[in-house]
C-alpha positions in Angstrom: -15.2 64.4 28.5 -15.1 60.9 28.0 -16.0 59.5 24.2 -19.5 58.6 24.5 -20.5 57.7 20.8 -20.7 58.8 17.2 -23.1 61.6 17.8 -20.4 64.0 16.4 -17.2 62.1 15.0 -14.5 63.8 13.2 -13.5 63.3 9.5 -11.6 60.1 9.1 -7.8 61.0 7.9 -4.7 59.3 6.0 -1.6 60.1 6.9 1.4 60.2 4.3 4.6 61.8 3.8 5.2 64.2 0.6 7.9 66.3 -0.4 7.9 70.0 -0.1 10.0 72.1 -1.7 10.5 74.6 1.7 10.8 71.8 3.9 11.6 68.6 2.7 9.8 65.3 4.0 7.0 66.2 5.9 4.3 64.5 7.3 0.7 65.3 5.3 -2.7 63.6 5.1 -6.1 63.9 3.0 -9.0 64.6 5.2 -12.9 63.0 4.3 -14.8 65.5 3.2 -18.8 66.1 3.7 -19.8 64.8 0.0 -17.5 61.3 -0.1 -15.0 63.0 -1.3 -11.1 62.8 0.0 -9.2 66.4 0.1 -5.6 66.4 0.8 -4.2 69.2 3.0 -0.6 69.5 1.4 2.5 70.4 3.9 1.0 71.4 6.7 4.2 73.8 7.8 3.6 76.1 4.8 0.1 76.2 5.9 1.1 77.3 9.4 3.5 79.7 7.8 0.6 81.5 5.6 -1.9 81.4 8.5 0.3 82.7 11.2 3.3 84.4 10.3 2.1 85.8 6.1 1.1 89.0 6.2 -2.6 89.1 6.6 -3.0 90.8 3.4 -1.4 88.5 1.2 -2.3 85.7 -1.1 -0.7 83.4 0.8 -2.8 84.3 4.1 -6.4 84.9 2.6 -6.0 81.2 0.9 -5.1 79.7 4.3 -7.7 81.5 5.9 -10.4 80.6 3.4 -8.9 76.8 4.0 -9.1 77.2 7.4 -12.9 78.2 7.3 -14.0 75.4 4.9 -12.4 72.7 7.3 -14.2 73.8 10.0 -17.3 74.1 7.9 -16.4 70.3 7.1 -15.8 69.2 10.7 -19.2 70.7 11.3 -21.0 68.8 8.5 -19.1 65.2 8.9 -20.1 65.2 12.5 -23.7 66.2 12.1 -25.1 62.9 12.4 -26.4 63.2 8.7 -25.9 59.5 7.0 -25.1 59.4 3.4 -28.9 58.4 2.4 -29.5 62.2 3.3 -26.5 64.3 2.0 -28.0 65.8 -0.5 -31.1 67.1 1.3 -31.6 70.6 1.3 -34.7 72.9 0.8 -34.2 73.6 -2.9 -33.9 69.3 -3.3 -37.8 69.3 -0.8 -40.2 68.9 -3.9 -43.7 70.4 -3.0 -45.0 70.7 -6.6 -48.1 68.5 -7.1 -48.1 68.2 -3.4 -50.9 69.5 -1.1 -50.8 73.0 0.4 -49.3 71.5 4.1 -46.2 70.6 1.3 -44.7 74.5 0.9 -46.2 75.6 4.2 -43.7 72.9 6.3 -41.1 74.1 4.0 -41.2 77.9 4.7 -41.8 76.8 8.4 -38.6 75.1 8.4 -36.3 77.3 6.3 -38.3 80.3 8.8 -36.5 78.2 11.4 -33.3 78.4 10.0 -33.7 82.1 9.4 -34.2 83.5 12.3 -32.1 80.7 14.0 -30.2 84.1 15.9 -33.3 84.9 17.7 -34.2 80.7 17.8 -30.9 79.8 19.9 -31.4 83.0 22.3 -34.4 82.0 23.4 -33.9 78.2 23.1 -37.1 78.1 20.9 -37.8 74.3 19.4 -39.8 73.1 16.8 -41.7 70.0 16.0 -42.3 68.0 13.0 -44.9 65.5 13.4 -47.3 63.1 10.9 -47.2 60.7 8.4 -44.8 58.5 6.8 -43.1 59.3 3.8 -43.9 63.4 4.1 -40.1 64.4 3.8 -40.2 65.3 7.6 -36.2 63.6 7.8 -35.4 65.4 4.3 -36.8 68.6 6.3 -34.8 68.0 9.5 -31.4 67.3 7.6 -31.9 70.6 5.5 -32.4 72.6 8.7 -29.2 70.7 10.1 -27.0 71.7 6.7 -28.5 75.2 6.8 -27.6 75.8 9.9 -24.7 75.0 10.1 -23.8 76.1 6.8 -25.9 79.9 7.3 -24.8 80.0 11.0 -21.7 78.4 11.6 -23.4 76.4 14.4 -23.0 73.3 15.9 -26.0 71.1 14.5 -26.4 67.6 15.0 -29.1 64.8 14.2 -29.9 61.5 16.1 -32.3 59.1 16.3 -34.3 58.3 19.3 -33.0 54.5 19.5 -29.4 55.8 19.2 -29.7 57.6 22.4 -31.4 55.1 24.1 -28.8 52.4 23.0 -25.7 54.8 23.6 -27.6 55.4 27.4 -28.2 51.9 27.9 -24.5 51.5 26.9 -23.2 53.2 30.0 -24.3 50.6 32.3 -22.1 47.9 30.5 -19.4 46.6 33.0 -16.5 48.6 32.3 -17.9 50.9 30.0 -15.7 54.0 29.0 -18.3 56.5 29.9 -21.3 57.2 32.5 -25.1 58.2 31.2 -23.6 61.7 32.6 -21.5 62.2 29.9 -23.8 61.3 27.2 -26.3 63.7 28.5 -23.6 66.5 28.9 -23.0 65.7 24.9 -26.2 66.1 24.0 -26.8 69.1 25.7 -23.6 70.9 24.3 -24.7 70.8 20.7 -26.6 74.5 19.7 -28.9 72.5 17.6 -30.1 69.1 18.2 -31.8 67.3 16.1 -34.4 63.6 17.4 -35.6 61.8 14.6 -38.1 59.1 14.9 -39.2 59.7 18.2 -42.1 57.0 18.5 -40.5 54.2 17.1 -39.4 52.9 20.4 -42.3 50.7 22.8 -42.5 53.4 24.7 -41.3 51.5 28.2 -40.6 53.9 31.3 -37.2 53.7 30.8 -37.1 54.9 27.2 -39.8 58.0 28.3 -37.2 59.0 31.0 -34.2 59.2 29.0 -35.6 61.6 25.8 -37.6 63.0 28.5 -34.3 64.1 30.8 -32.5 64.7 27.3 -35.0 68.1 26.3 -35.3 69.1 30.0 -31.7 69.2 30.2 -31.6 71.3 27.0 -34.6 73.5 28.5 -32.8 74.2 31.2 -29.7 75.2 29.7 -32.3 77.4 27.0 -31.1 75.3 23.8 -33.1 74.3 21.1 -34.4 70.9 20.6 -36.1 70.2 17.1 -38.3 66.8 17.4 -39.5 64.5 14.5 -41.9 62.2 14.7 -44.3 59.9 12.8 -46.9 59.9 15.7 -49.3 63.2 16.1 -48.0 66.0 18.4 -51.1 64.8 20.5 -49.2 61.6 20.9 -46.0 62.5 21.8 -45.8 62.7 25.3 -46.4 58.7 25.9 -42.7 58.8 24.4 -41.2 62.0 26.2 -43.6 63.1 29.1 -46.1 65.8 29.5 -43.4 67.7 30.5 -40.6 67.2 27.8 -43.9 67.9 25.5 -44.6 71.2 27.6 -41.1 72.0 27.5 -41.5 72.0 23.4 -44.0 73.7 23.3 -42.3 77.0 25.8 -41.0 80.1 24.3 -43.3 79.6 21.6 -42.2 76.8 20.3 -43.8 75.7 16.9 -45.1 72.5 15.5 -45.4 71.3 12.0 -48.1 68.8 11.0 -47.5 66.4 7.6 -50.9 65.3 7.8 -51.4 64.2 3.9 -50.8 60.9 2.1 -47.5 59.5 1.6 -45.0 61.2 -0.7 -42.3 58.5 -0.4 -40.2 58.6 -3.9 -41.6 61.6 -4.3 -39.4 64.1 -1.9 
């Protein structure tokens, strides 16, 4: 597939040589890592050696393995979409105390989400967050994206409505690298996507066709779409259709309403 945009990009990594004691100059590098932090991966032949050739009981082995697992775990989180504002969300960081009753009850609807996320993938089940400004509903989306991937090992990712739109637009640039086929073949690989501000946008025919063709294509391939929006759930389809709304709203898709006064600084 041709590179369509930074939906899901890869940790950036340094390349250096070290000196190991086994094998002499080797080529290593230090890998970005989810929290801003830079880890280096040492000489990557004795790493090959413990992960393929040590026995698969030794110490040696287990610490590649465990290696091996957090990188991936790492690959997953860099190219989630999540921006640095937004790292640190999680459930336990969404503060409902003080807050209205809607507060706790679009929490446990969210981590719900992630719980049964199994049964949520098989049956391509989505969920919408809709309402008010400033109600944590991007805090909310992000912890679902970490939790999942984290809990589940899935591929999650988060994007913003005008990033689509602008990467779909971007295909019909003279000479551009890649057609709006490819982007909507990348968005519909992902087990979890994630559409944040959904209703920012004017709303033009063009805009409605591509998030519209984005969650049908999802529906069809029976993924899950989660959807965030400031507008009401009412509201939504001048922005995606009555179908892409319908499609939501299938397999009994839930929505979430942050219907109480601004929290902003507060979650």
């Amino acid at each position: 597939m041709a590179r369509t945009s930074s939906f899901c990009r890869p940790p950036h990594v340094r390349f250096f040589d070290l000196e190991c004691a086994l094998h002499g100059t080797v080529s290593s590098s230090e890998v970005e890592q989810f929290d801003g932090s830079v880890l280096p991966r040492g000489c990557q032949h004795c790493h090959w050696e413990a992960l393929h050739t040590a026995p698969k009981s030794s110490e040696a082995h287990i610490l590649a393995s465990g290696r091996k697992r957090a990188e991936d775990l790492n690959r997953l989180l860099v190219g989630s979409g999540i921006t640095p504002r937004f790292k640190g969300c999680s459930f336990e960081t969404y503060r409902t105390a003080g807050g209205c009753d809607g507060m706790p009850k679009a929490l446990h609807a969210c981590r719900d989400y992630v719980d049964q996320f199994p049964d949520n993938y098989a049956a391509g089940r989505s969920l919408v967050l809709t309402g008010n400004v400033g109600n944590g509903k991007t805090h909310l989306a992000c912890s679902i994206v970490q939790a999942v991937i984290r809990k589940h090992g899935a591929q999650a990712v988060i994007v913003t409505a005008a990033e689509i739109i602008r990467v779909f637009k971007g295909a019909m640039d003279r000479g551009a690298e890649y057609s709006d086929r490819d982007v909507l073949d990348e968005l519909a690989a992902f087990d979890l996507l994630v559409i944040d501000e959904i209703g920012a946008q004017s709303g033009s025919a063009y805009e409605l066709s591509v998030l519209h063709e984005v969650i049908d294509r999802r529906y069809q391939f029976v993924l899950p779409t989660v959807v965030v929006s400031n507008v009401a759930a009412a509201e939504l389809a001048r922005y995606i259709g009555d179908r892409g709304l319908d499609r939501l709203r299938q397999g009994a898709g839930q929505a979430v309403g942050f219907n109480w006064v601004s929290a902003r600084g507060a979650v």
